[in-house]
C-alpha positions as CSV (number, residue, x, y, z in Angstrom):
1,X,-24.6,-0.3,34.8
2,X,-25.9,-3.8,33.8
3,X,-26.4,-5.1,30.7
4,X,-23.8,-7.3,28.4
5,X,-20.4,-5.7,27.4
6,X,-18.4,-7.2,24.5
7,X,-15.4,-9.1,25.3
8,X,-12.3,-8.4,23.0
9,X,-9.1,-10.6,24.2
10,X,-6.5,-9.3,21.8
11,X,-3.8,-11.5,23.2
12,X,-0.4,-9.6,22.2
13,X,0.0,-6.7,20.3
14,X,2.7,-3.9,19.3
15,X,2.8,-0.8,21.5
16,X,1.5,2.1,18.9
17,X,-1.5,-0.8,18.0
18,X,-2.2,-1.5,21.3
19,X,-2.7,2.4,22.4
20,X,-4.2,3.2,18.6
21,X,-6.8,0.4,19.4
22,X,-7.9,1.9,23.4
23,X,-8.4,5.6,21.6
24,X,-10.2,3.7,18.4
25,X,-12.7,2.3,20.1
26,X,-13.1,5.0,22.8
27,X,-13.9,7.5,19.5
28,X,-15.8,5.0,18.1
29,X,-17.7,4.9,20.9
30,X,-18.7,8.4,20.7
31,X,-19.7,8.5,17.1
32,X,-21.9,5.7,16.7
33,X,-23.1,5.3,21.1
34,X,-21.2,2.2,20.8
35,X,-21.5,-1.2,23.1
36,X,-19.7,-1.0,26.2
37,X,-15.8,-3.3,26.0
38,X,-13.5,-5.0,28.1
39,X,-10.4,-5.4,25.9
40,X,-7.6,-7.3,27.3
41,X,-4.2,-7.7,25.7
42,X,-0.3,-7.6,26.7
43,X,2.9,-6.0,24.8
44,X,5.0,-7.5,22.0
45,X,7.9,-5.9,21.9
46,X,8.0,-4.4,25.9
47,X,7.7,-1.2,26.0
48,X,7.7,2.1,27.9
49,X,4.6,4.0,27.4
50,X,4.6,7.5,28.7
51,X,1.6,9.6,29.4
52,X,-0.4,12.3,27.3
53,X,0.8,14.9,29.3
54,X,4.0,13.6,30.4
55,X,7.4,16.1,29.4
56,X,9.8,13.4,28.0
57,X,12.0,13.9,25.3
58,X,15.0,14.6,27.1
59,X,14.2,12.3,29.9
60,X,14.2,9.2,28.8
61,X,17.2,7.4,27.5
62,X,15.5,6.6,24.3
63,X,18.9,4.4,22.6
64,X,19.0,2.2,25.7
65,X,15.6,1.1,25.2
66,X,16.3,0.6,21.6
67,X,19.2,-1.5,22.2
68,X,17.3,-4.0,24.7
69,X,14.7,-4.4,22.0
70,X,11.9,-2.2,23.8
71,X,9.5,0.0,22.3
72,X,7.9,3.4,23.6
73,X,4.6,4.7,22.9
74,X,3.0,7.5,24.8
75,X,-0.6,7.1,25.9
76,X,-3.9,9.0,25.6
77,X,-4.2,8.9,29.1
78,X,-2.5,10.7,32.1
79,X,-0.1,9.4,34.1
80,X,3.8,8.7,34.2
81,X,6.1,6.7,32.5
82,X,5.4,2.5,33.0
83,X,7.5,-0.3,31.7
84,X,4.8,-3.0,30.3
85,X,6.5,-5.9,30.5
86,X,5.1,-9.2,33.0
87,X,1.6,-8.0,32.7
88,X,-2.0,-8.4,31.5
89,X,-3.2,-4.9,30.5
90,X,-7.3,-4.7,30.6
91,X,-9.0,-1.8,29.0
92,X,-12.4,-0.6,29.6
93,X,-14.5,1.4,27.2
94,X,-17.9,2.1,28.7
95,X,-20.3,5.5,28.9
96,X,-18.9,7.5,32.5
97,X,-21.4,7.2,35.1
98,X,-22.6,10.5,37.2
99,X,-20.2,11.4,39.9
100,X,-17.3,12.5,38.0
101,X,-13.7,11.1,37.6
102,X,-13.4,9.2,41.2
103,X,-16.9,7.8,40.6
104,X,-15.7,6.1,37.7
105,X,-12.2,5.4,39.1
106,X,-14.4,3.4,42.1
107,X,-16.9,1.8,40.0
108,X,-14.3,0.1,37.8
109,X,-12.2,-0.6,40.7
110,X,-15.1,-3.0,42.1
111,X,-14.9,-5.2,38.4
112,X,-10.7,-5.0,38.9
113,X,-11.1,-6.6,42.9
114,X,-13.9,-8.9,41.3
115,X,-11.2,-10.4,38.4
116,X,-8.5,-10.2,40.7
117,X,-10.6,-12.5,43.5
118,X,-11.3,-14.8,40.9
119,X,-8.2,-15.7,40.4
120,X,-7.1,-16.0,44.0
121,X,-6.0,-13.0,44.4
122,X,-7.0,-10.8,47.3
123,X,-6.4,-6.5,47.1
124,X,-7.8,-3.4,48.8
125,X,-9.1,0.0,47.1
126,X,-7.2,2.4,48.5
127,X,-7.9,6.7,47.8
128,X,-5.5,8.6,46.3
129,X,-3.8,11.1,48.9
130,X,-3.5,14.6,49.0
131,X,-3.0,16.4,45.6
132,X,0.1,16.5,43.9
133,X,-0.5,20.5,43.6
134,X,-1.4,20.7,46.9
135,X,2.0,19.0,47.9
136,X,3.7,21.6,45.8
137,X,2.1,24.5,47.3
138,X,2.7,23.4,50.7
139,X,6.4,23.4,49.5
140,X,7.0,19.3,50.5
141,X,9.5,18.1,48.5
142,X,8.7,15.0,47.0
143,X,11.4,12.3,45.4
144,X,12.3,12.6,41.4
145,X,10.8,8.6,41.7
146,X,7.1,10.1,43.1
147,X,7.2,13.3,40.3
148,X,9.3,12.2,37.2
149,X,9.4,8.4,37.2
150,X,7.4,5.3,37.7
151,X,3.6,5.7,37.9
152,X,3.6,2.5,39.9
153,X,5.8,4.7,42.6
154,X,2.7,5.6,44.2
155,X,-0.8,5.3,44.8
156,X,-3.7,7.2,42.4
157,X,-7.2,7.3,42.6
158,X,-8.9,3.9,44.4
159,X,-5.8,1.7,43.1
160,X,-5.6,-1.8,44.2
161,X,-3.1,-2.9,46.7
162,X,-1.9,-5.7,48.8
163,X,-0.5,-5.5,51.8
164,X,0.0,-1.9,51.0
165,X,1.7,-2.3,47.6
166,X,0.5,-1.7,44.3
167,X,-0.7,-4.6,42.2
168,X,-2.6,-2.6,39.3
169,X,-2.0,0.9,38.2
170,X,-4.9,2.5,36.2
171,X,-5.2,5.6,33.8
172,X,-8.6,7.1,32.1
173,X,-9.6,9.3,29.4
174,X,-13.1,10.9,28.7
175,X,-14.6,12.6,25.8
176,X,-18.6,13.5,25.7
177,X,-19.9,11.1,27.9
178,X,-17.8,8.0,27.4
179,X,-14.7,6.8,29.2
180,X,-11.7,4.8,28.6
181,X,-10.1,3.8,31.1
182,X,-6.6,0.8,30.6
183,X,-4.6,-0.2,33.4
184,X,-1.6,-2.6,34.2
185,X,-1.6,-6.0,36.5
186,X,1.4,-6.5,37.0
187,X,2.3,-11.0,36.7
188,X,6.3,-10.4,37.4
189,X,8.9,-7.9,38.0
190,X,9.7,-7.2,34.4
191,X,8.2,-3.4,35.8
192,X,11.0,-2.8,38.3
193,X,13.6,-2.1,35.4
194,X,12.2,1.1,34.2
195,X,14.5,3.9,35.5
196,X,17.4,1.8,33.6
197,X,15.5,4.1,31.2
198,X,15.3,7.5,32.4
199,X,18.0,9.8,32.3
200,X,19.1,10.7,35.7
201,X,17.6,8.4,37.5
202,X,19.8,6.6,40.9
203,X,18.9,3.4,39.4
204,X,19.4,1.0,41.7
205,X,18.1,3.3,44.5
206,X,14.8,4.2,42.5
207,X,14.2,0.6,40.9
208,X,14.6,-0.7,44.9
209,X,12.1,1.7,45.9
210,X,9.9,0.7,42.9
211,X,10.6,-2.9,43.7
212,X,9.3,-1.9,47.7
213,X,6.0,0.1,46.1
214,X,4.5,-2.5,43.9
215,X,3.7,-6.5,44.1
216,X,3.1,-8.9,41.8
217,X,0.4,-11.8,41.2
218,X,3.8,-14.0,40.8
219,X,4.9,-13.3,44.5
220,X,1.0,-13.6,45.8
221,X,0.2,-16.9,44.3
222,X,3.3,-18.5,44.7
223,X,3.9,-19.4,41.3
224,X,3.6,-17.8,37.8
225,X,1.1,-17.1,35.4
226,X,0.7,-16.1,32.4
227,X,-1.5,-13.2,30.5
228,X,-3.1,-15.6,28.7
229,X,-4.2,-17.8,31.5
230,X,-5.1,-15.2,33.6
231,X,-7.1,-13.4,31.1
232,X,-10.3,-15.6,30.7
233,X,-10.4,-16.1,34.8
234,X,-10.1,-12.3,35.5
235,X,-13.1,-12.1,32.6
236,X,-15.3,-14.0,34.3
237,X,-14.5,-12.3,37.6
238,X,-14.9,-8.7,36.7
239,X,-18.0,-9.7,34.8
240,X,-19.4,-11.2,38.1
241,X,-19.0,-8.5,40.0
242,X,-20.1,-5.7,37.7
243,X,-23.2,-7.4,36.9
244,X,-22.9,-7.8,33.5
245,X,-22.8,-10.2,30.9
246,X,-19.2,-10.7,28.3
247,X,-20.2,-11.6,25.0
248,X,-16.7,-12.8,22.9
249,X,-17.0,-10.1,20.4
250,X,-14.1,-8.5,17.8
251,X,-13.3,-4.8,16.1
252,X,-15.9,-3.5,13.6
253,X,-14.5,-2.4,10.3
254,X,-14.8,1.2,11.5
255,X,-12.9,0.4,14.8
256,X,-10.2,-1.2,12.6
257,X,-9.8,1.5,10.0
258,X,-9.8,4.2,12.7
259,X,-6.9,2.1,14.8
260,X,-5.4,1.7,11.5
261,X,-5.5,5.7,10.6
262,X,-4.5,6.6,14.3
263,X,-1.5,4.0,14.3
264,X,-0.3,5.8,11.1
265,X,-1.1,9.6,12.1
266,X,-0.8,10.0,16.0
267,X,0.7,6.6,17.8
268,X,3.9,5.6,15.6
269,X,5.0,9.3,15.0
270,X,8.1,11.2,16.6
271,X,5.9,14.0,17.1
272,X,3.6,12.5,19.5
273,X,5.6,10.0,21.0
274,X,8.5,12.2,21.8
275,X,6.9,15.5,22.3
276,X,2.9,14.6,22.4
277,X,1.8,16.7,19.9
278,X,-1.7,15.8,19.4
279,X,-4.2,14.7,16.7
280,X,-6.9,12.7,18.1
281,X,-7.2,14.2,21.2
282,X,-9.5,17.2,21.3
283,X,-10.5,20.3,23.7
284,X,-13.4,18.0,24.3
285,X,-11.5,15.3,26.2
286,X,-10.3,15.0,29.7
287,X,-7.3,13.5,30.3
288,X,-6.6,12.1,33.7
């Protein structure tokens, strides 16, 4: 898919904005056969976001993440819980190509390797295993870590590694022929401290093992760096190897007035945050 894409670097941005924002411009999109976007942006507060589908109300410690100044959104994407804290967060709006969900999950994954390179920064695509289902029929028990908590516990569809840990985790909504699909790279360890805020969790066990199952680009470049800096690099990267052209672009009034109705309605409401009752997302999407 060639062509030019509009750039949208929001810099940082509230949690219920930042996920009102992804499904505005996703249904935006659809309406009007909007441009294809890469939209990057990081958190202000932190925050736990949890996913679409995700059962959480009386999983997560909701007054301890309250007290260390954290906020919580829950996605319109799949997934389990992540802790956005040392991160740039890219987000990708674009019509799905053929070849279904792990077509698109690969096709992205070649602009992600391509921003990541250009930075210095060296990972492998590496296929999702076996089926979560299928584990669960075979009767494997798998760790409350790999089925309740982190999504950066494990491995998904063609995420990017290094030396066999995960550097970016990626989610991905569609809905009639366009995609959105957001993910985190992860700068610094700011991740590891999730299950201080699930209830139940061992957490020095599980934020060890979380800690073992993920890298940063902090620990592979040898010093840090910032969302910000990275940003315009990984830009230029992804760009490169997708084949397209990034024109610095910004919301349309009808992108900002739907973000501005979805914030209001779906994204800073008990009902979907805690429980995921849904407005904007419709028997038409698929949620992955």
């Amino acid at each position: 898919m060639n062509g030019t894409w509009r750039l949208i670097n929001h810099g940082a941005g509230p949690p219920d904005w930042n996920m009102a924002v992804d499904r505005a411009l996703l249904d935006t999109a659809v309406a009007t056969e909007g441009i294809p976007t890469l939209r990057l942006f990081w958190w202000d507060p932190h925050a736990l976001s949890l996913g679409a589908n995700q059962k959480a109300d009386d999983s997560i410690d909701w007054a301890t993440l309250a007290a260390d100044g954290y906020g919580v959104v829950r996605r319109p994407t799949g997934g389990r819980a992540i802790l956005h804290a040392d991160e740039l967060t890219y987000s990708v709006i674009a019509p799905a190509p053929s070849g279904g969900i792990t077509a698109a999950y690969r096709w992205l994954a070649e602009g992600l390797i391509g921003g990541l390179a250009e930075a210095g920064i060296t990972v492998d695509l590496q296929r999702q295993h076996a089926s979560s289902e299928e584990g669960d029929r075979s009767g494997q028990q798998r760790s409350a870590l790999e089925t309740r908590h982190p999504c950066f516990s494990s491995a998904g569809r063609y995420e990017l590694m290094a030396g066999g840990r995960k550097l970016v985790g990626s989610a991905q909504c569609r809905s009639r022929g366009w995609l959105m699909q957001h993910g985190s790279i992860l700068l610094g360890s700011g991740h590891v401290s999730l299950p201080r805020y699930l209830i139940g969790a061992d957490i020095e066990k599980e934020m060890a093992q979380l800690q073992g199952a993920t890298v940063d680009c902090a620990t592979l470049l040898g010093y840090d760096l910032s969302a910000g800096d990275l940003a315009p690099t990984f830009a230029a990267g992804f760009a490169r190897e997708l084949g397209i052209s990034l024109e610095d672009g910004r919301m349309s009034e009808e992108e900002l007035e739907r973000a501005d109705r979805l914030r209001t309605d779906q994204f800073n409401t008990e009902e979907w945050t805690r429980f995921g009752r849904r407005s904007s997302v419709t028997d038409e999407d698929t949620v992955d």
